[in-house]
C-alpha positions as CSV (number, residue, x, y, z in Angstrom):
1,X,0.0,0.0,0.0
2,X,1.9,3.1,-1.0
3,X,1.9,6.1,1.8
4,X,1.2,9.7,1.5
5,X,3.7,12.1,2.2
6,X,2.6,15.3,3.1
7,X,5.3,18.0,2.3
8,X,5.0,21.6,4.6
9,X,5.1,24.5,2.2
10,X,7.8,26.7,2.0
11,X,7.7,29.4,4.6
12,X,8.5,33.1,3.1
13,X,12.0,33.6,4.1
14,X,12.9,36.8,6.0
15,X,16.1,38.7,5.1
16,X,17.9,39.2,7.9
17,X,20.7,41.7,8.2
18,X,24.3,41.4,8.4
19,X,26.1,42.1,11.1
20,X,28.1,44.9,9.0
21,X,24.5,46.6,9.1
22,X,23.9,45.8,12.3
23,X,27.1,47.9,13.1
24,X,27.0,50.7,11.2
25,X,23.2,51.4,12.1
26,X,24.3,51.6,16.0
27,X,27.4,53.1,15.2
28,X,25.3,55.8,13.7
29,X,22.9,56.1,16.9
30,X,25.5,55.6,19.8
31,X,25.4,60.2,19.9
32,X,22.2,60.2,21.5
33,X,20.2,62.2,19.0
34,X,16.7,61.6,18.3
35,X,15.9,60.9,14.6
36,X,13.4,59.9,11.8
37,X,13.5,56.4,10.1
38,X,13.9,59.0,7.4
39,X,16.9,61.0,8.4
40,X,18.6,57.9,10.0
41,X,18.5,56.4,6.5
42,X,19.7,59.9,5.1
43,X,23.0,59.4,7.6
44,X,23.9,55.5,6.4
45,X,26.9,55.6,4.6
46,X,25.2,52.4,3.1
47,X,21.9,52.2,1.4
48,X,19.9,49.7,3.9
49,X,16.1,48.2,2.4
50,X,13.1,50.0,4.9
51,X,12.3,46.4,6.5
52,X,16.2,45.5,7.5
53,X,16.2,49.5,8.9
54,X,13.2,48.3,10.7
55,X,14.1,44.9,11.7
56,X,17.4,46.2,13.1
57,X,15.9,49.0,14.8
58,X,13.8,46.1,16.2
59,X,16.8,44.1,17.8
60,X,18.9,47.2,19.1
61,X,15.9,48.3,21.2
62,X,15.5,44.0,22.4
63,X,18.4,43.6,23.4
64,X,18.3,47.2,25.4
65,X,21.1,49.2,23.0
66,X,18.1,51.5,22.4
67,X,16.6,53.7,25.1
C-alpha cells in the first residue's frame, strides 16, 4: 500500500541583516540624538532596504542598546 507524504510548504524567508549593518546602524545612533527612520536612512553611509532598517531598529531596542 503506497503512503502519502505530506510536504510543509515553503515558509517566506525573511532577510535578515548582516552584522556589517547591524554595526554601522548603532554606530550611527551611539550620539544620543533623536531621529526619523527618514533621516537615520539619510546618515547610512550604506543604502539599507526600509524592512532590514526596521528589523534592526527592532533588535537594538530588544536587546536594550536603544533607550
Amino acid at each position: 500500500m503506497p503512503q502519502t507524504i505530506h510536504v510543509k510548504e515553503r515558509e517566506k524567508l525573511t532577510h535578515s541583516p548582516t552584522l556589517n549593518t547591524v554595526l554601522m546602524v548603532e554606530g550611527i545612533l551611539k550620539n544620543g540624538d533623536l531621529m526619523t527612520v527618514a533621516e537615520l536612512k539619510k546618515k547610512l553611509p550604506k543604502k539599507v532596504m526600509h524592512q532590514t532598517l526596521l528589523q534592526i531598529l527592532d533588535y537594538l531596542q530588544v536587546s536594550g542598546k536603544l533607550s
